[in-house]
LUMTORVEX-815257 format. One line per field, with one value per atom (N, C-alpha, C): x, y, z; atom name. Coordinates in Angstrom, 3 decimals. Example, Ala and Ser with C-alpha at 12.3 -4.5 7.8 and 13.67 -1.06 7.14 Angstrom:
BEGIN
x	13.190, 12.300, 13.200, 12.850, 13.670, 12.900
y	-5.690, -4.500, -3.300, -2.250, -1.060, 0.030
z	7.800, 7.800, 7.800, 7.080, 7.140, 7.870
atomo	N, CA, C, N, CA, C
! end
This chain:
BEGIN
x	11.025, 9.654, 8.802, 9.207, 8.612, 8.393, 9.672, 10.550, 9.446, 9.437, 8.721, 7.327, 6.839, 5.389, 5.017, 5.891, 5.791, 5.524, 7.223, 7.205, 6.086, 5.432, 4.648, 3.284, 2.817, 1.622, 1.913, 2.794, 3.061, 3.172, 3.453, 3.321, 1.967, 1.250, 0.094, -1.081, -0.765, -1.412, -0.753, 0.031, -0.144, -0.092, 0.054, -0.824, -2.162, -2.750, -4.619, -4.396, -4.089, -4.345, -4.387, -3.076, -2.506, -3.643, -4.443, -5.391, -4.441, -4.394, -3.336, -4.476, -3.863, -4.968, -4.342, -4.030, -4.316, -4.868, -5.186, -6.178, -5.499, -5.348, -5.008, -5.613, -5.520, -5.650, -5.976, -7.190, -7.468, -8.100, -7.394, -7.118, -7.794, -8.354, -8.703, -8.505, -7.891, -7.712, -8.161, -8.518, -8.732, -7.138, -7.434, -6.746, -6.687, -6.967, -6.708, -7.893, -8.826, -10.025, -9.947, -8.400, -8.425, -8.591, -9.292, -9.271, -8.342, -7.565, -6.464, -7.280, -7.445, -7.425, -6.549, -5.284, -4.547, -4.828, -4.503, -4.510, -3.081, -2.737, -1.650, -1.873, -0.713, -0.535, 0.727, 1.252, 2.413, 3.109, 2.135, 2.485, 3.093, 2.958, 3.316, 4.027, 4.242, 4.596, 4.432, 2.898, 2.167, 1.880, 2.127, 1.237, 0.370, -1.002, -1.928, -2.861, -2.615, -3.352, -4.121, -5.958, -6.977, -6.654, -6.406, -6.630, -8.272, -8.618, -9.908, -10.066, -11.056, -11.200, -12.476, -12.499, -13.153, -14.431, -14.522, -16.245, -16.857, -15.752, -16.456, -16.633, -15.536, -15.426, -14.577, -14.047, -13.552, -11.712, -11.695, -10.010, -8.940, -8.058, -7.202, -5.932, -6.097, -4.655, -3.714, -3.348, -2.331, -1.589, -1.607, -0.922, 0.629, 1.651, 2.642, 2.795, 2.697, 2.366, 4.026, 4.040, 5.887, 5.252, 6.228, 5.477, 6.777, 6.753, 7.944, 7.661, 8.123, 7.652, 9.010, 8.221, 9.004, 8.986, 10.201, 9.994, 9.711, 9.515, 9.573, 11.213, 11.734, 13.368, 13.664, 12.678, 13.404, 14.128, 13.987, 14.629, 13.691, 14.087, 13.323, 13.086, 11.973, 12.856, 11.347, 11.823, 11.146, 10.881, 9.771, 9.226, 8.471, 8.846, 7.768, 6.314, 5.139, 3.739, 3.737, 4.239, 3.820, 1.995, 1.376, -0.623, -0.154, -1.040, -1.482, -2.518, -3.582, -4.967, -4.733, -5.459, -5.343, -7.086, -7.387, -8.705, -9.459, -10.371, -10.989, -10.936, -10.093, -9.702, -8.217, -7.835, -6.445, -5.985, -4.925, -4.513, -2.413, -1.748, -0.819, -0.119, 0.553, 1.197, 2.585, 3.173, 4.902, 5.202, 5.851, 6.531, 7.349, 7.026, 8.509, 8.757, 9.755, 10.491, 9.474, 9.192, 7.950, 8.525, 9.689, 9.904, 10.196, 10.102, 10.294, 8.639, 8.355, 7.073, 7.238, 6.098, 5.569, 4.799, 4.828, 4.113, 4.951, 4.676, 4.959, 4.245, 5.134, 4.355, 4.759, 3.590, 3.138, 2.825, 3.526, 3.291, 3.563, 2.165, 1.850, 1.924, 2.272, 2.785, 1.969, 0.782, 0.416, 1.052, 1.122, 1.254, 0.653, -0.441, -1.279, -0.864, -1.052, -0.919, -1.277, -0.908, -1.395, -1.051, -0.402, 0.379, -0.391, -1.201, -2.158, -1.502, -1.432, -0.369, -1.598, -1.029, -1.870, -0.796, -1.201, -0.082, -1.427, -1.088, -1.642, -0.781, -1.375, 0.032, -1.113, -0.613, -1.062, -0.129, -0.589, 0.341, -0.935, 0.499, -0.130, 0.627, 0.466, 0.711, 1.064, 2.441, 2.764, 3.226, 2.459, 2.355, 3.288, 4.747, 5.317, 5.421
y	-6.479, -6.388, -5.611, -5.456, -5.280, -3.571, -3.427, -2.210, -0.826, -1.802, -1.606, -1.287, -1.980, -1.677, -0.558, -0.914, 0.525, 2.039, 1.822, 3.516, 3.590, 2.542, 2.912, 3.079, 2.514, 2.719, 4.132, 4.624, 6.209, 6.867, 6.593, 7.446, 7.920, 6.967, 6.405, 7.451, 7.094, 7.507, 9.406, 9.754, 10.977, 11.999, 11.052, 11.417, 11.721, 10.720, 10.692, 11.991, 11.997, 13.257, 14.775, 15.001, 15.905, 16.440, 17.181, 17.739, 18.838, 18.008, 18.124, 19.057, 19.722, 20.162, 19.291, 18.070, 17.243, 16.042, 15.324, 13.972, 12.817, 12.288, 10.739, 9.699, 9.464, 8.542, 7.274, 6.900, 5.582, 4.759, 3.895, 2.574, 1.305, 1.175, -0.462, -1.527, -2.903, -3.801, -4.923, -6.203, -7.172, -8.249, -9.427, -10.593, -12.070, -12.856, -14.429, -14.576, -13.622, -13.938, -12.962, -12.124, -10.997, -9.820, -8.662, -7.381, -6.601, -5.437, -5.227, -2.776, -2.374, -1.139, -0.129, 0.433, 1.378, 2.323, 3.059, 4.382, 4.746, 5.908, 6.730, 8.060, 8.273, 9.597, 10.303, 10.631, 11.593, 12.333, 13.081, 14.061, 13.324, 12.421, 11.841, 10.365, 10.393, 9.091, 7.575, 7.504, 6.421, 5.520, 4.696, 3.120, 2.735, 2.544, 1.554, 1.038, -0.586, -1.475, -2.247, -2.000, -2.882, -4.009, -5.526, -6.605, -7.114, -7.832, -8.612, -9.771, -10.873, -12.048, -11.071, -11.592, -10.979, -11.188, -12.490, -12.845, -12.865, -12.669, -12.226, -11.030, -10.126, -8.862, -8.920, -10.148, -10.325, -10.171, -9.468, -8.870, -10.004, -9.758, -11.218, -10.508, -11.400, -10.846, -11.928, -12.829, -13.780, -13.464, -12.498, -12.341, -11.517, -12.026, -11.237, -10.436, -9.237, -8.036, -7.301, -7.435, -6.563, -5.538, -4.422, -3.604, -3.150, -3.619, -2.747, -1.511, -0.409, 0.886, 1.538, 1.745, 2.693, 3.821, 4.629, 6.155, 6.871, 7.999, 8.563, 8.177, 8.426, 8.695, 6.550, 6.220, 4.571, 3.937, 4.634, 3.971, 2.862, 1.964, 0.998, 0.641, 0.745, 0.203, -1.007, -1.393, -2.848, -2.291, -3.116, -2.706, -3.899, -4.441, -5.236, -4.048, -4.303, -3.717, -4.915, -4.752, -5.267, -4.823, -6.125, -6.248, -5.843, -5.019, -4.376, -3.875, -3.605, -3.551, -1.877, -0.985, 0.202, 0.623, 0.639, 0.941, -0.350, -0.322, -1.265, -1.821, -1.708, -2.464, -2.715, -3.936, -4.553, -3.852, -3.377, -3.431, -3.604, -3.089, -3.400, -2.181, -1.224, -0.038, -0.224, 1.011, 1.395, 2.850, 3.258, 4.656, 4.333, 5.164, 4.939, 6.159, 6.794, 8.167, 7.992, 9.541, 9.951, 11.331, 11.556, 13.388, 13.740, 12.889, 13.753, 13.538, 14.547, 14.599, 13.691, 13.180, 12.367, 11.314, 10.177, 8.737, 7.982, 7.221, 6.384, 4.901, 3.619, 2.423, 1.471, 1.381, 0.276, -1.269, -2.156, -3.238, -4.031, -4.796, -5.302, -6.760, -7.602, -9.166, -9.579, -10.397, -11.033, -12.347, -13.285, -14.714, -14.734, -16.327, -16.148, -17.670, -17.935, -19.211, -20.424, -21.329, -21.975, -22.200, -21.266, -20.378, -19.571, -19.576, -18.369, -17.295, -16.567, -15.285, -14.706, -13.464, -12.268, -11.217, -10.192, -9.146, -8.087, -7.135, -5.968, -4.799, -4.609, -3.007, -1.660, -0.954, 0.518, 1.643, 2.541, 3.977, 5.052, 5.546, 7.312, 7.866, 9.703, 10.666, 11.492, 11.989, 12.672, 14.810, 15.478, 16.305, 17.587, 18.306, 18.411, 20.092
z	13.012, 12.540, 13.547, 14.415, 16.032, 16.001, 15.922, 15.273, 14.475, 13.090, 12.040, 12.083, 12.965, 13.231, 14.546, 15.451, 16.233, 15.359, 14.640, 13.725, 12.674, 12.043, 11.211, 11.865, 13.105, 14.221, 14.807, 14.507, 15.232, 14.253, 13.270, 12.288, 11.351, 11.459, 10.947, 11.964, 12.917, 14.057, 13.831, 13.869, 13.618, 12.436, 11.333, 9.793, 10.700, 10.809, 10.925, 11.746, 12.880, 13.432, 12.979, 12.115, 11.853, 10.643, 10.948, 9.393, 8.061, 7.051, 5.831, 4.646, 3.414, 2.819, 1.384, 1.787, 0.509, 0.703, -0.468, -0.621, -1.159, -0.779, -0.958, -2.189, -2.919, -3.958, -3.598, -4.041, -4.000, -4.901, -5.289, -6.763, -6.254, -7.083, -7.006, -7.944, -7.624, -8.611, -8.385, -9.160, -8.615, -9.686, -8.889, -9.767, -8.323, -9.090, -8.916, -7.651, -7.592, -6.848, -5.145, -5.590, -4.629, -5.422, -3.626, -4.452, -3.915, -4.525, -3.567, -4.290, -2.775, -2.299, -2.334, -3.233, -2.510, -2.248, -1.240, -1.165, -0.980, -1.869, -1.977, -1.774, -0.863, -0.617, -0.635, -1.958, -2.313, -1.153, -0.315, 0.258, 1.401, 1.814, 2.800, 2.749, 1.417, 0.941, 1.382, 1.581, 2.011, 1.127, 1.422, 0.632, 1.405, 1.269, 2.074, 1.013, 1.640, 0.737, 1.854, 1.323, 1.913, 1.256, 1.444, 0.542, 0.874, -0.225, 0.541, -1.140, -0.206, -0.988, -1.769, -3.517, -4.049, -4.279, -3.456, -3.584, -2.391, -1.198, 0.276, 0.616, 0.054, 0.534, 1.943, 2.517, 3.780, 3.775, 4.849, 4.757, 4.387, 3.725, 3.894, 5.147, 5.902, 6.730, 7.175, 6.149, 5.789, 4.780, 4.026, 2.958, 3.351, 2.669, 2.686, 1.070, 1.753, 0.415, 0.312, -1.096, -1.314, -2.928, -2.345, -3.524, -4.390, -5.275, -6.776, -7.162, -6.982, -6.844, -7.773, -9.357, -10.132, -10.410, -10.275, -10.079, -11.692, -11.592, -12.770, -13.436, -12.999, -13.611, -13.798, -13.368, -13.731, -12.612, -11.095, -10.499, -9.443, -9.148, -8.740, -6.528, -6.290, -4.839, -4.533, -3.896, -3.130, -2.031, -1.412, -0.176, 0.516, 1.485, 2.078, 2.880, 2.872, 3.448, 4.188, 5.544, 6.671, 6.911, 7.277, 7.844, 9.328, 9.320, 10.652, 10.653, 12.351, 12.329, 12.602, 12.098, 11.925, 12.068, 13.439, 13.737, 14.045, 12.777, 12.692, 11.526, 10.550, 9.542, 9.558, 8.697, 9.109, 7.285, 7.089, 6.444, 6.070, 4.962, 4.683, 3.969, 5.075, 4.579, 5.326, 4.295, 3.967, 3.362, 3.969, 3.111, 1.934, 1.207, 0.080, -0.388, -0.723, -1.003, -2.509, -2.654, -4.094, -3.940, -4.077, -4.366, -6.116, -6.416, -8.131, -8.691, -9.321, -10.262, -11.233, -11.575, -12.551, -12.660, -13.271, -13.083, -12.175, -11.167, -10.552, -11.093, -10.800, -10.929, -9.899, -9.188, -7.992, -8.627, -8.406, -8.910, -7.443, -6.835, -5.707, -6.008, -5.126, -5.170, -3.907, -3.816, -2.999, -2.394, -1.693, -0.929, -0.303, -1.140, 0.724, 1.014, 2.320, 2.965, 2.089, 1.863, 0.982, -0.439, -0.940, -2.214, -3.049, -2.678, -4.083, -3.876, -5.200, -5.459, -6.177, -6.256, -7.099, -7.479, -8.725, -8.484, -9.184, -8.835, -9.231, -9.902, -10.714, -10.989, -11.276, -10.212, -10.738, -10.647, -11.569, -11.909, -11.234, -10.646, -9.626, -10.631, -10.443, -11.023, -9.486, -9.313, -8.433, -8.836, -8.450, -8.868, -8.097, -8.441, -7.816, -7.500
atomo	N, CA, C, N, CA, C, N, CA, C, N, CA, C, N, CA, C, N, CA, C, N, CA, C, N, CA, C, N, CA, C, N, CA, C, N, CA, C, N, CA, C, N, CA, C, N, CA, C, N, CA, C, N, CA, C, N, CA, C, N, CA, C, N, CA, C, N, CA, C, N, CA, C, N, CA, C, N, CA, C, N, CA, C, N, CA, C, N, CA, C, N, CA, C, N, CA, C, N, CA, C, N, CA, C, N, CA, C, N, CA, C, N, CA, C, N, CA, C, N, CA, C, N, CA, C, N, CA, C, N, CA, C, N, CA, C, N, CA, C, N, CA, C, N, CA, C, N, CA, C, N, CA, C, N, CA, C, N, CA, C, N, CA, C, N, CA, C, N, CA, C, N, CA, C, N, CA, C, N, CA, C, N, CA, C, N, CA, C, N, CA, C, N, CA, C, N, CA, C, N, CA, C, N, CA, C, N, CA, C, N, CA, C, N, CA, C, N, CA, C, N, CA, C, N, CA, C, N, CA, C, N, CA, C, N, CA, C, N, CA, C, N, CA, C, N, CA, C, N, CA, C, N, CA, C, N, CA, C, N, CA, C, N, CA, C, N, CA, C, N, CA, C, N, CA, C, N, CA, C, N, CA, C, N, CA, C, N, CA, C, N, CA, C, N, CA, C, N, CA, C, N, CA, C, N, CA, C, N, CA, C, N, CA, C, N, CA, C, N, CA, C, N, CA, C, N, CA, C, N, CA, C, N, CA, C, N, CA, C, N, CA, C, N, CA, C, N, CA, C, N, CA, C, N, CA, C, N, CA, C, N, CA, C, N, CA, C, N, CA, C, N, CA, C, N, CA, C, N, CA, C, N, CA, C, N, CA, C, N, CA, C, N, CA, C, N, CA, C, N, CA, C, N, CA, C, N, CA, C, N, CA, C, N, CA, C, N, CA, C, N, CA, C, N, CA, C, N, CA, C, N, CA, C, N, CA, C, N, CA, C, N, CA, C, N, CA, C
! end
């Protein structure tokens, strides 16, 4: 896990740096009294999800977030989004391979302490 968060804090860290001439996608959903943020970025095959309670607006950073990510062609992969503080906001990102064009579907699984669950599903359009 240790591992995991190093390469994605270095990687993360030199996305931001690196000035790209594309834009990142960002979705919003709510369910079970959370709101969940993605931002996607094709080009770099990013997942980042802000979570937050939907009547505080306050980060949740107890949640263990896993994302079902279907490709155009139907193939499926799982992903745990390890929480990590990324500036000054904490959030919950992962790479996942996005090289074929088309619709993608993100279907997000919350746990928070306590058991409250949430799931969210959204579809990107990857343009190739």
């Amino acid at each position: 896990m240790k591992k995991i968060f190093i390469v994605l804090l270095l990687a993360f860290t030199v996305l931001s740096v690196v000035k790209t001439s594309h834009s990142a996608e960002k979705l919003t959903k709510s369910s079970n009294d959370m709101k969940a943020v993605l931002t996607f970025d094709a080009d770099t095959s990013l997942i980042d999800v802000y979570l937050s309670d939907a009547k505080t607006a306050q980060a949740i950073k107890d949640a263990q977030l896993k994302a079902l990510v279907k490709t155009p062609s139907g193939k499926r992969i799982t992903v745990e989004l390890p929480g990590m503080m990324m500036g000054q906001t904490w959030s919950y990102m992962n790479n996942v391979e996005m090289t074929e064009a088309g619709k993608y579907s993100i279907s997000l699984t919350a746990h928070r302490k306590g058991g409250k669950k949430a799931k969210f599903k959204f579809t990107v359009k990857v343009n190739r």
